[in-house]
C-alpha positions in Angstrom: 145.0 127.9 126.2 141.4 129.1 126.5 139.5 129.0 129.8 136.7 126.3 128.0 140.3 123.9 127.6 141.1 124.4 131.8 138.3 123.4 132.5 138.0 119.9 130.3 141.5 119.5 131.8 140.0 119.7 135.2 137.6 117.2 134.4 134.8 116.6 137.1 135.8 116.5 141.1 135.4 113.2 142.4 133.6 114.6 145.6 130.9 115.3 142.7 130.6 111.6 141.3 130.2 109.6 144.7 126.2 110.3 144.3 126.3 108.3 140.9 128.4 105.8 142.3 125.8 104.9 144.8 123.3 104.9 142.5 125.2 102.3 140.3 126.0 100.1 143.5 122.5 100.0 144.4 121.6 99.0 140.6 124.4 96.1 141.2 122.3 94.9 144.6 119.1 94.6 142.8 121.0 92.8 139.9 122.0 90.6 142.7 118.9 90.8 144.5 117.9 88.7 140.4 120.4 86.6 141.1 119.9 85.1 144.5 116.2 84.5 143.7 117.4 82.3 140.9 119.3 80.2 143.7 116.6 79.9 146.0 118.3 82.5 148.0 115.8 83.9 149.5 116.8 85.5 152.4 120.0 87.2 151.2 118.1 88.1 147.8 115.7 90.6 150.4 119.0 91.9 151.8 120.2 92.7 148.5 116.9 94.7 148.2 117.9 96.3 151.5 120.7 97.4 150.8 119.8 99.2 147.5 117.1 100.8 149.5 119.8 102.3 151.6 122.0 103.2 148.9 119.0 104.7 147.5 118.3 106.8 150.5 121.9 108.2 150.7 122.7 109.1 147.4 120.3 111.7 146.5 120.9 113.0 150.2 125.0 113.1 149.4 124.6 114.5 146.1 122.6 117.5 147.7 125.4 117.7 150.4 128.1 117.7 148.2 126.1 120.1 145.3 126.7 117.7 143.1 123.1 116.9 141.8 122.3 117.0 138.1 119.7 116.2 135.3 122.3 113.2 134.9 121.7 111.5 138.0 118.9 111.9 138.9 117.7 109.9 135.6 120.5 107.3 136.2 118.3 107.0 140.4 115.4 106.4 138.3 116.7 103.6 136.5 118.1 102.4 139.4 115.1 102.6 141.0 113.1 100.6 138.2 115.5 97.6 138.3 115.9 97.9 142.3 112.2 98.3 143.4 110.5 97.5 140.3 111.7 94.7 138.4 113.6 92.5 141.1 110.6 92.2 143.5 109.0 91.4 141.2 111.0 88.5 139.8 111.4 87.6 143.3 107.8 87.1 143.9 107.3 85.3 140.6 110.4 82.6 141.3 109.0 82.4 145.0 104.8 82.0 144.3 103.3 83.4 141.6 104.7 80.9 139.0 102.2 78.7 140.6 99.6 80.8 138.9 100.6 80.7 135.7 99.9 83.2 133.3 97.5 85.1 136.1 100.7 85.5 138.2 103.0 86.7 135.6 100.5 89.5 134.4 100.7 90.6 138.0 104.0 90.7 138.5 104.1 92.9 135.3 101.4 95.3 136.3 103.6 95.5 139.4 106.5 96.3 137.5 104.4 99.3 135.4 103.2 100.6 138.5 106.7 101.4 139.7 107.8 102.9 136.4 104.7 105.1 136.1 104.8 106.3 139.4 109.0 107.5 139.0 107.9 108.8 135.6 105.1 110.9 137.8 107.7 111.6 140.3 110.4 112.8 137.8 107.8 115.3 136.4 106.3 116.7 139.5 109.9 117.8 140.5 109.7 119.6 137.5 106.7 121.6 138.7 107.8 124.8 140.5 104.5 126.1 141.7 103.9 123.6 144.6 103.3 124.7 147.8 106.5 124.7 150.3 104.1 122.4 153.2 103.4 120.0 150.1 107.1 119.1 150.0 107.2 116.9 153.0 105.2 114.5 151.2 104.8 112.0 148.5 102.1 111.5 146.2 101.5 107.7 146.1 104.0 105.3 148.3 107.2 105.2 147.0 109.7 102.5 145.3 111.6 101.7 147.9 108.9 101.3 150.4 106.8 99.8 147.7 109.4 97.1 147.0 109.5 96.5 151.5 105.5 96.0 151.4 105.0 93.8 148.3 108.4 91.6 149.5 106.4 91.5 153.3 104.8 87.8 152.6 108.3 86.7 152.1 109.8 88.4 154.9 107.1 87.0 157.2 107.8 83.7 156.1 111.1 83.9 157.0 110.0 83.6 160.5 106.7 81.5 160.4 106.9 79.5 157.6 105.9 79.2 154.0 102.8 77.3 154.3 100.4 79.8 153.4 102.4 82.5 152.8 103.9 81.5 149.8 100.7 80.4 148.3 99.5 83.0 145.2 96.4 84.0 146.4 98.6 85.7 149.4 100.9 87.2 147.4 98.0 88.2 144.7 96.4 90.7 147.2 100.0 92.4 148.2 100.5 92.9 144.5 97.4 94.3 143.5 97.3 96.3 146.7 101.1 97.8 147.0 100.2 98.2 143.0 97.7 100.5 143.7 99.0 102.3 146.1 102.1 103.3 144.4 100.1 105.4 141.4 97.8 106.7 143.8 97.2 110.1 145.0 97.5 109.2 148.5 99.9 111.7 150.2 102.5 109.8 152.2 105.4 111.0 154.4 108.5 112.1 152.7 111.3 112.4 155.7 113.1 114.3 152.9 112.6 117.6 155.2 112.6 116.1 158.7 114.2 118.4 160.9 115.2 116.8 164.7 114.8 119.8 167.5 118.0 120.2 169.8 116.9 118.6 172.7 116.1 115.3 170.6 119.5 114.7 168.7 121.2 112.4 171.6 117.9 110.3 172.0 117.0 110.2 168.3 120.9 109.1 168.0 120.5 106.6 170.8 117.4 105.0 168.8 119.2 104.9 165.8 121.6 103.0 167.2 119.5 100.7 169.1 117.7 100.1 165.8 120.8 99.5 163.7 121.8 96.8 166.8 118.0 95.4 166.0 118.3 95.1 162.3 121.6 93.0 162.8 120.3 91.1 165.3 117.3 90.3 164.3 116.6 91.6 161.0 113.2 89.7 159.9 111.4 91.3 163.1 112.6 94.5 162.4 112.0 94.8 158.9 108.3 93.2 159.3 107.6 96.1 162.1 109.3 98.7 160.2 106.9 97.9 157.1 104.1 97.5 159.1 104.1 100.7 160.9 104.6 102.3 157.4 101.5 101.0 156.5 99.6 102.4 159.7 101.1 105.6 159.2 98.9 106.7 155.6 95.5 107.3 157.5 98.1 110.0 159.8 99.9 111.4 156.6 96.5 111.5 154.9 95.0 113.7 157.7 98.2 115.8 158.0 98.7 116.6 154.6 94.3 117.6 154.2 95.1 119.4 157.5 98.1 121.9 156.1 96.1 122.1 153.0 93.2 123.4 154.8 95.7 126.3 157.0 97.1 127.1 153.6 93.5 127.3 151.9 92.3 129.9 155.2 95.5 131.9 154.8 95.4 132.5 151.4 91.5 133.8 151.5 92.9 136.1 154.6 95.5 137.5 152.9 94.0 141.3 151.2 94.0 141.5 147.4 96.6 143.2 145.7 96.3 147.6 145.4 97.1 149.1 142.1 99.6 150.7 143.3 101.4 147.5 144.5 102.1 146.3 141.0 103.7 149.4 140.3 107.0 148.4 138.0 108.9 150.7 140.2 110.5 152.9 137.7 
């Protein structure tokens, strides 16, 4: 037997396969998110949403973890993505107010929808681009899905805890769209997390606020949600200044550093 047939008899480690199968639970939860929204569900339909936003945020971390990241998944995440952030808010928001509009209020729920899918086709390109700066990796270009999909479902959420009466009216719910629209296939550098690193001295209490957080979300988990969003949103005019800032320190450095000697590109031979 030839090594090619060991390894087809090996098959693929399991270990390897748990990335994808977080993706394709988060797919089902915006599926479901659909689903509830047909039932006048409200509430559990944002959970669904909230949960695919967490599966979302650990698969691509696992799959790194577990080297087990490939061209195959992370096209199967940006379907995900589509159907979780892109297409079920978007049918949430429609069922909830903007059938009230009519035709105005589906066309916006579309150019919602092909916001999100051109700003994953963006993303899937730029991480194709090997000549970014390291400093540029700590952030996004443009707000992403996920957080997308938190800010446009916001009216809802708010509702949830002062009513629907305006709210849920369409002119409300217009100015999210168009706005969280617009932000997603901007060029607005946002905060990516991806890198974060927590210095020693700040594990425990960065541990103790998860956990008081996690004990907030369950207990109250329209409050939470509503601050988390909204201090998302504050945060843009900080990341916008950051990223300028280490753009500027990279700029300076570069003009400092001394041209390249002739004898420096030397083949070595």
């Amino acid at each position: 037997m030839n090594p090619t047939s060991k390894e087809r008899l090996k098959g693929m480690s399991f270990n390897k396969m748990i990335p994808n199968i977080l993706t394709l639970l988060a797919m089902s939860a915006g599926m479901t998110a659909i689903r509830f929204a047909l039932q006048d569900r409200w509430e559990l339909s944002v959970i669904a949403i909230v949960v695919a936003s967490i599966l979302d945020g650990l698969d691509g971390r696992i799959a790194r973890i577990l080297k087990g990241t490939s061209k195959f998944g992370a096209e199967l995440d940006s379907l995900s993505d589509f159907i979780c952030f892109g297409v079920a808010p978007a049918m949430m928001l429609y069922l909830w107010s903007m059938q009230e509009a009519g035709r105005f209020g589906w066309i916006l729920v579309v150019l919602y929808s092909i916001c999100c899918a051109l700003r994953l086709a963006r993303f899937n390109t730029n991480m194709e681009q090997p000549d970014l700066p390291v400093w540029a990796y700590n952030f996004f270009s443009g707000v992403p899905a996920p957080m997308a999909a938190g800010l446009v479902l916001l009216p809802m959420i708010l509702s949830f805890q002062f009513g629907r009466d305006i709210l849920i009216r369409p002119e409300v719910t217009t100015l999210f769209l168009i706005a969280v629209s617009i932000l997603m296939v901007s060029r607005i550098p946002t905060y990516s997390f991806k890198n974060f690193r927590v210095p020693l001295p700040w594990v425990l209490p960065t541990l103790l606020f998860v956990g008081i957080f996690a004990a907030f979300l369950v207990a109250e988990p329209w409050p939470t949600i509503s601050v988390v969003m909204i201090l998302y949103a504050a945060s843009f005019p900080l990341s916008i200044r950051s990223f300028r800032s280490l753009k500027k320190q990279a700029e300076a450095l570069q003009r400092k550093s001394p041209p390249a000697k002739a004898e420096d590109l030397d083949d070595g031979e």
